[in-house]
FIFIMI-51608 format. One record per residue: y, x, z of N, C-alpha, C in turn; residue in three letters. Coordinates in steps of 0.2 Angstrom, whole numbers, plus 5000, padded with zeros to 4 digits. Each point is the difference from the previous one (the first is absolute). Layout:
BEGIN
YXZYXZYXZALA/...
END
This chain:
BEGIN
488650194897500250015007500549945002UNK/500049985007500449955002500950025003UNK/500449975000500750035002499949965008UNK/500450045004500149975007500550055002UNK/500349975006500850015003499750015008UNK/500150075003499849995007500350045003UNK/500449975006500450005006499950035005UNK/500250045003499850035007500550005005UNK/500050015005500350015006499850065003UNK/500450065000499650045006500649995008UNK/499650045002500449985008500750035000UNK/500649985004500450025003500150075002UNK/499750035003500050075002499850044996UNK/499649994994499850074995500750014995UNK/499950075001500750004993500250004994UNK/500549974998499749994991499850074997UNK/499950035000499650084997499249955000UNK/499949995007499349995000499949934997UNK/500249954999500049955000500050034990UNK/500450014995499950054994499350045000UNK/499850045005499250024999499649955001UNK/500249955003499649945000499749974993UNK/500649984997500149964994499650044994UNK/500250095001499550054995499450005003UNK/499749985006499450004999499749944999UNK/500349955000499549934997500350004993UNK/500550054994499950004994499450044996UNK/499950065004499450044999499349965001UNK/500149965006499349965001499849974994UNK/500649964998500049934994499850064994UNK/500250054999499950064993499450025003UNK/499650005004499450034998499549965000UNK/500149955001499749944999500049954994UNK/500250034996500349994992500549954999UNK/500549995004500749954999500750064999UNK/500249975000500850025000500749955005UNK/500350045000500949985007500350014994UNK/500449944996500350024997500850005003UNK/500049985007500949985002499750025007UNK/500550045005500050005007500850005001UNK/499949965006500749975002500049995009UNK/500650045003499950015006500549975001UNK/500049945005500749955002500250015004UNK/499950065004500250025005499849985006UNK/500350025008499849965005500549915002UNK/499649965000500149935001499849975005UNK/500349975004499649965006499749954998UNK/499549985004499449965001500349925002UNK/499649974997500449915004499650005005UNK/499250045002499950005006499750065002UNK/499850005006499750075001499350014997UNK/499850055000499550014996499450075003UNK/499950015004499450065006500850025002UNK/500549985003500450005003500650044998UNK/500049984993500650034995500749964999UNK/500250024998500849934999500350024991UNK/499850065000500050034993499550034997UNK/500150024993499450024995500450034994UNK/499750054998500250034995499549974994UNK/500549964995499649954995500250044994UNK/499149994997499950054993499649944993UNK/500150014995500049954994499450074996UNK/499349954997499750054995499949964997UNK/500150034990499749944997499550034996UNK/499549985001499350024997499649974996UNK/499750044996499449994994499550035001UNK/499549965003499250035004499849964998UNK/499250015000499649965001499749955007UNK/499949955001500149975006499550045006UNK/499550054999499750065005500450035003UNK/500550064994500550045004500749935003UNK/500049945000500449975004499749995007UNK/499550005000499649975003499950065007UNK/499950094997499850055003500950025003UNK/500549974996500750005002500049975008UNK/499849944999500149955006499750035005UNK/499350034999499650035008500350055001UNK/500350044995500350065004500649995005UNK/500549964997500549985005499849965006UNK/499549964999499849965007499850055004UNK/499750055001499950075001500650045004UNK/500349994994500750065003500549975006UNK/500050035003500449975010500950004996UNK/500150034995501050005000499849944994UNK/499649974998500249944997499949935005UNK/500549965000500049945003499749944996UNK/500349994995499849954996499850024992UNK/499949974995499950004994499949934996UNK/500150004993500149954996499650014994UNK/499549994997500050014993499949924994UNK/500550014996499849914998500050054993UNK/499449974995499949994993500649974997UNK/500250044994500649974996499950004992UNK/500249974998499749994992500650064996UNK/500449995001500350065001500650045003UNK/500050084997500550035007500650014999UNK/500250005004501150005000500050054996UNK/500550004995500350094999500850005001UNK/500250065004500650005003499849975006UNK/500750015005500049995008499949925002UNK/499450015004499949935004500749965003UNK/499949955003500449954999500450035008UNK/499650025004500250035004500650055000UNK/499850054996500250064998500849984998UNK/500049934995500749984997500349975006UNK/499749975004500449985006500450045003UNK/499650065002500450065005500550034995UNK/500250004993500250044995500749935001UNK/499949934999500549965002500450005004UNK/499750025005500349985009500550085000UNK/499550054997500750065001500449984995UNK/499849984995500749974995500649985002UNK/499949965006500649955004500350045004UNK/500649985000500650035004499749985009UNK/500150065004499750005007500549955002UNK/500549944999500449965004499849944997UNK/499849984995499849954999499249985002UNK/500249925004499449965002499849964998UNK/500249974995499549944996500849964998UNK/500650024999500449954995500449965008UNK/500050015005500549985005500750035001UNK/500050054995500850045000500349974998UNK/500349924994500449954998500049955004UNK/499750005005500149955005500549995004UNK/500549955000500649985005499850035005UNK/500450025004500050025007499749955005UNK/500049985006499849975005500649965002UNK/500349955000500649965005500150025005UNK/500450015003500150015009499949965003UNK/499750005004499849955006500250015007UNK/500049985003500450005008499450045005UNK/500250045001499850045008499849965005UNK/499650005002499849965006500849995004UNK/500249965001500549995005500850004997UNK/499850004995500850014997499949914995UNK/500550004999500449944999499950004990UNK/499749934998499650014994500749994993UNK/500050024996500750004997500149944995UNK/500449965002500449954996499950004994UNK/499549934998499649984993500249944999UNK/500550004993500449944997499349955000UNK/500349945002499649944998499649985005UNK/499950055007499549975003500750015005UNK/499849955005500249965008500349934999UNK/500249944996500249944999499349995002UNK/499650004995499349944999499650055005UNK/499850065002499550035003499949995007UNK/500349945002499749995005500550005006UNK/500750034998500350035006500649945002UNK/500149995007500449955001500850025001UNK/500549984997500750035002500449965005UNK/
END
């Protein structure tokens, strides 16, 4: 049997409960079709880079699966079918991740980090003062001989 890695998108308005019955019913599909779901991974709702039947978000789900390429193939009509899927992905893998996607360790990073820092600009010198529109700009050694000014 072949290894694949397939992606879904269900729409923004179904709830994750439903979105979970979703994902049990295409692992039953791939089980009775003589494959197995060894990893199901829900990334949660994420925004779209565009819209998509007039979405802006998507609740994004990860299957990694051992089927024969039929039950991949009866996987994909089903969801082309189903109105709460937007999109879908299935790509052939030689083989399957074990432990959390790469996704999964980014979100696990990002809460790792302190909520105040933003990318290492907290050692940064302050800003110099600068003059207010209208205000008189404050005396800097070395410039007014040569800069142009007549005495």
């Amino acid at each position: 049997m072949a290894l694949y890695e397939n992606v879904f998108i269900a729409r923004q308005d179904v709830p994750a409960t439903q979105v979970e019955a979703l994902t049990t019913q295409f692992a039953d599909l791939i089980a009775s079709q003589g494959g197995t779901v060894s990893k199901k991974e829900y990334w949660g709702l994420r925004s779209l880079t565009f819209r998509i039947k007039k979405n802006r978000k998507g609740h994004y789900t990860l299957l990694n699966i051992d089927a024969p390429p039929a039950a991949v193939k009866e996987l994909e009509r089903t969801m082309s079918i189903n109105e709460d899927i937007l999109r879908y992905l299935t790509v052939r893998v030689d083989e399957l991740e074990e432990g959390p996607s790469a996704v999964m360790l980014r979100a696990s990073e990002k809460s790792d980090r302190p909520s105040g820092d933003r990318g290492g600009w907290g050692d940064r010198p302050p800003r110099r003062e600068r003059p207010r529109f209208g205000e008189e700009a404050p005396a800097v050694a070395g410039a007014g001989a040569g800069a142009g000014e007549e005495e």
